[in-house]
N, C-alpha and C positions, 0 to 999 in steps of 0.2 A: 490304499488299503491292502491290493495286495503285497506288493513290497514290505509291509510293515507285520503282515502275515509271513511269508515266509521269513523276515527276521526275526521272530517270535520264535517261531519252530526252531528255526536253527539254534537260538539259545538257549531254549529248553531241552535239545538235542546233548548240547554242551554241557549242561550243567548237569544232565544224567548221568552223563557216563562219567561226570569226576565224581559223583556221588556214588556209584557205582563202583568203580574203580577204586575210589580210595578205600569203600567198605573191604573192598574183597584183598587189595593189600594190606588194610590193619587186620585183616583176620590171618590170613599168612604170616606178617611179622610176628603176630604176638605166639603165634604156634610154632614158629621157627625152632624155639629150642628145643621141640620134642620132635615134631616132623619138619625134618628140615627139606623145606620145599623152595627148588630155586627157580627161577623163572629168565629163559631168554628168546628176544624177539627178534628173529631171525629177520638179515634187509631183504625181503622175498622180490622188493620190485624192479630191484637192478642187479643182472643176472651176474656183474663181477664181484660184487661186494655178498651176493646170494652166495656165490663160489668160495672166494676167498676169506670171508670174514668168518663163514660155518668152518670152512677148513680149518680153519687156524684155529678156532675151539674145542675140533674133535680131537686136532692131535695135540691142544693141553690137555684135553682128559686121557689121553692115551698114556699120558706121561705121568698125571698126576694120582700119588695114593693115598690120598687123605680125604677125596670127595667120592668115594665109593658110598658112602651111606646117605648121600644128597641123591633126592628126587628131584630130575630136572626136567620142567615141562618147557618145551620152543614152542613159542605161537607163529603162526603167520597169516600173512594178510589176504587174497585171491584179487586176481589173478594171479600165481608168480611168472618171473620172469621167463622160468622155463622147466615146466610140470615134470620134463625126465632130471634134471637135477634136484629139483625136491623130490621126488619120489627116492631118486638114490640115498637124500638125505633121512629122510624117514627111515631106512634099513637101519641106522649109525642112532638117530635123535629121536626120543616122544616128539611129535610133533601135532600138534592141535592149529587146525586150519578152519578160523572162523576172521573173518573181517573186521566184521560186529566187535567180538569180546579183542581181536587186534588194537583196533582202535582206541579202546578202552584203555587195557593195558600200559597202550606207548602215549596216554595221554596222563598217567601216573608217573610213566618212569623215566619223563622230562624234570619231573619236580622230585624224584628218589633215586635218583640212577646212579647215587656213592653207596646205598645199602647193599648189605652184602646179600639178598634176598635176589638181587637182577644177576644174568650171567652177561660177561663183559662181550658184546659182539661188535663193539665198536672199532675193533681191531683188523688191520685187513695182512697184519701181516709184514708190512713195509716198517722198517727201520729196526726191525725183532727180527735178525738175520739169525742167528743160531738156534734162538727158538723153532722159528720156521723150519729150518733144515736137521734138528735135531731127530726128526723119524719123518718117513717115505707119509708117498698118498694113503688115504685113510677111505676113500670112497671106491667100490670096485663094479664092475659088470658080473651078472647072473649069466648064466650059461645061454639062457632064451634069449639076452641081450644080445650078449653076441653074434645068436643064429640071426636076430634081428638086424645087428652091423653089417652081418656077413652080406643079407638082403640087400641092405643101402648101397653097400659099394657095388655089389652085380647092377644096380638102377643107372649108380653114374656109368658103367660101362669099365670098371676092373675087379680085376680081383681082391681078397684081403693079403694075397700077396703081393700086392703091388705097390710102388711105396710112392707117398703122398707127402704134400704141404698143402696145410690150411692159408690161407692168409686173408686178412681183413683189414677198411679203414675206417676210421671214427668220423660219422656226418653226422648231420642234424636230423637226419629222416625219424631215428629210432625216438627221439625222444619227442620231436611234436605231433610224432602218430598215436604212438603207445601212452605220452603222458600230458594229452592235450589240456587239460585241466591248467596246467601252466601254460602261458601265451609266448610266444615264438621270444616277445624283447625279453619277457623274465628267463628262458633257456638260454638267451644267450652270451651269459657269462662263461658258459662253456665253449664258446666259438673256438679262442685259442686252439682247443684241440683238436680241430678236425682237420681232416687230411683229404687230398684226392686221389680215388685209388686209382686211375690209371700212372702213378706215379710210379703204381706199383709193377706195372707190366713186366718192364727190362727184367725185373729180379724173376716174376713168373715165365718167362719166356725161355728164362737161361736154364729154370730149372726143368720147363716143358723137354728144352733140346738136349735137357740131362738124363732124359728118360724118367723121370719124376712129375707127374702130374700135381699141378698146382690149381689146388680149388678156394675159389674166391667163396667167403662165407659171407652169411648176415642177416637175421632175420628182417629187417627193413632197409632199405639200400636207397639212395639220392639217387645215384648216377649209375647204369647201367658202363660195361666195359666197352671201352671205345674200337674194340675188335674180336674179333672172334682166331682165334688159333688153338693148330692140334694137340692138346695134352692139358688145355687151361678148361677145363668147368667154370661156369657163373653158376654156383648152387645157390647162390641166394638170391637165383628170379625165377626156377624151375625144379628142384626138388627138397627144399627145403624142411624141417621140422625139428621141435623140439629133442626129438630123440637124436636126430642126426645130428643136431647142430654140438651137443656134447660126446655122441661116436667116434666123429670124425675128429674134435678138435683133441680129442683122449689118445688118438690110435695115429695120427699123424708123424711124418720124420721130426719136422719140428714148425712153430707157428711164427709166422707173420704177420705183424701187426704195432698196433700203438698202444696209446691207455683206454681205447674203447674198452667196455666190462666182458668182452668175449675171451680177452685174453686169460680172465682170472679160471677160464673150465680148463685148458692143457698145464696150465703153471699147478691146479690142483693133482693135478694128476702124473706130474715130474717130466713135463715134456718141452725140451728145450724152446725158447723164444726169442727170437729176435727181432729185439723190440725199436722201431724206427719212430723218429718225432715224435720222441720224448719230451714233454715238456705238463710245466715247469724243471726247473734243471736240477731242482730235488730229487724228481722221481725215477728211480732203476728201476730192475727186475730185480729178484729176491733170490734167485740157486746159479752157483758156480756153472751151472751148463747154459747159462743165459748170456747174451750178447745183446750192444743196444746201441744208437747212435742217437743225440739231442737235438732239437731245433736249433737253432741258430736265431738270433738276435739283432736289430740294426736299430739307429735311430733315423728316424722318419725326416728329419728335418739336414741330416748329414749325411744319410744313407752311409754310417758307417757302423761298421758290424760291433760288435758288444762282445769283447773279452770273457771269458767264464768270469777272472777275479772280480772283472767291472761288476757282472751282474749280480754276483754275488755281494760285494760292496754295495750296491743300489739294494740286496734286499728280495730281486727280481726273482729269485731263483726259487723263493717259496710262495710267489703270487702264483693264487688258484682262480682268478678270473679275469674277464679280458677286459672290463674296465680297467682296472690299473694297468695295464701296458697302454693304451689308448692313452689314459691322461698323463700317463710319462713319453709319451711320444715315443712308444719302441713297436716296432714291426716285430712279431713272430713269423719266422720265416718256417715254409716247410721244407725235407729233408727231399734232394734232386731223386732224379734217376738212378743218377749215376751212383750218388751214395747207398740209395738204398738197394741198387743190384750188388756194389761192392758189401753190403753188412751179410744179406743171400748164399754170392761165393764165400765167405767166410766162415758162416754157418753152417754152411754144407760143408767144407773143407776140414775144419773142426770136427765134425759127427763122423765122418770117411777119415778118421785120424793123419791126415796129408796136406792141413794146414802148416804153412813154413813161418816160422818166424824169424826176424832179422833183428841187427844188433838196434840198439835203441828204442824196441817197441817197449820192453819192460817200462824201463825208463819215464816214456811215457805215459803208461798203465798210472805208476806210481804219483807222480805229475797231478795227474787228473782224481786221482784219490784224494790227496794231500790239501786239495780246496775244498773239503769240507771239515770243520772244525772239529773236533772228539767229541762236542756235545751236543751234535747238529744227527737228528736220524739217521742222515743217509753216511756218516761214516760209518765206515769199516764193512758198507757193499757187499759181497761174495760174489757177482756178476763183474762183466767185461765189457769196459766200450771199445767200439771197433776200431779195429788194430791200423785200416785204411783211412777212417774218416779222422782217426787222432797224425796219421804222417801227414795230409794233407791238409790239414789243419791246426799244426802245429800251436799256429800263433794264437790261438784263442787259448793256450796257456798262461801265454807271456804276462 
């Protein structure tokens, strides 16, 4: 009886809010041509698609002159992912932050989402390279923020003169704390992506003995750091927050990291990235100041490695989950030490303009372009994969 009770409720739950919802989008559509009222739902509950999908809509309106007379209201949903990036965004967006009427809304604009009545945020940016890069960050810090910044960094123990790297790696902690409602098997098509960050140390360490403090970030973290050394912070087991977590990744030399969504708060805000264990083998960074290195490949039954052409031939290159590499029998492999200290030096050496380049690195720049089709997204990139892991890795061009 109860079982049957609560499925009651929850249908008549459902079937409110499309009744709901639809009144209140036929009453918008049909006013459209006199108030033209547009409506976009901001992804509020993953803080990279939060970052980068609002970005990339503020600077089409920045660009565009023909929707000045559109009234645009952004809903979102609560909690989001990270209260000082919406609050930044509200400065730029109407922004209406109810759940309730969220819910409604994106339970409409599953079933109208071609009208021209919804704003496109399904966009993050990737494979819209000149769009992207056609005008700078569009989000800025208030003066108070700053003095606020100024605060965070005196807590870790430097100054705002002192110069920093963020870095971070993509586990499973963030999503089955924050979004338990899904159970561990259904998160785990994301497995693929996740990394361990002591993998990351050599590249933290080099930059510790560089005089550069390297701060590991993350609102939720798996694996504490497997050592403690002078110049590395773990801020994301002992001073963490919302406010810092976007400070620091804004005001950094440049960020370390994967396709976790933390990466999408410094790419907003034009700060170089170098992005390790990349994968699937579609996915760059989006600005010429970016650098990246990809997973690697093997079949499980030959332990032999996966050519880029192979993968791409297989298809492999725009699989987003780890079922299908499982039932093709390929290992995702993650990026060494070694590589990812070499992407580190490289990125630091690039930003210090005293990176050296040698005769055949183009060459292979060009190489590694050339295997994606003209009509595949990730042609024509504006980023850089790393100038070490393509010499020593030559043969996965072949």
């Amino acid at each position: 009886m109860r079982m049957s009770f609560s499925w009651l409720k929850s249908r008549f739950i459902y079937v409110f809010r499309l009744v709901v919802g639809h009144t209140l989008f036929f009453v918008i559509k049909i006013a459209y041509p006199l108030i033209r009222i547009r409506i976009g739902l901001l992804n509020y509950a993953r803080i990279g698609h939060l970052a980068t999908n609002t970005e990339l809509c503020i600077r089409r309106m920045s660009v565009a002159s023909n929707e000045s007379k559109d009234l645009k209201i952004f809903f979102s949903g609560t909690p989001p992912a990270n209260r000082q990036l919406l609050d930044m965004i509200r400065r730029r967006l109407t922004v209406v932050e109810n759940h309730y009427l969220y819910e409604i809304l994106e339970s409409i604009y599953q079933r109208t989402n071609e009208h021209k009545v919804w704003i496109n945020l399904r966009q993050s940016g990737y494979g819209l390279w000149d769009e992207w890069n056609a005008v700078g960050p569009q989000l800025s810090f208030t003066e108070d923020e700053h003095r606020r910044g100024r605060e965070a960094l005196d807590s870790l123990g430097f100054s705002s003169n002192d110069t920093f790297v963020c870095f971070c790696a993509r586990d499973k902690a963030y999503l089955d704390q924050n979004h338990s409602w899904r159970t561990r098997q259904e998160w785990s098509y994301h497995d693929y992506r996740n990394n361990d960050i002591n993998k990351y140390m050599d590249g933290a360490r080099f930059l510790a003995d560089s005089g550069i403090t390297a701060i590991r970030m993350g609102s939720v973290v798996e694996d504490d750091l497997d050592e403690t050394y002078p110049g590395i912070i773990d801020y994301s087991k002992y001073h963490r927050s919302d406010f810092s977590d976007v400070y620091l990744t804004a005001h950094c030399k440049f960020f370390l990291g994967d396709t976790g969504g933390l990466f999408g708060i410094p790419t907003i805000f034009g700060v170089p990235f170098a992005a390790v264990n990349l994968t699937p083998l579609r996915i760059v960074p989006r600005t010429p100041l970016d650098i990246f290195i990809p997973k690697k490949y093997r079949y499980i039954s030959t332990q032999k490695i996966i050519t880029f052409k192979e993968l791409i031939k297989l298809g492999a290159h725009d699989w987003g989950r780890t079922d299908k590499y499982i039932d093709a029998g390929i290992e995702v492999i993650e990026n060494t030490s070694e590589e990812i200290l070499d992407l580190v030096m490289e990125m630091n050496a690039r930003i210090d303009d005293t990176w050296v380049t040698n005769d055949g690195d183009e060459e292979l720049q060009i190489r590694y372009r050339d295997l994606f089709s003209s009509d595949h997204p990730t042609f024509g990139f504006p980023s850089r994969i790393g100038t070490q892991f393509l010499r020593k890795n030559s043969y996965l061009l072949e």
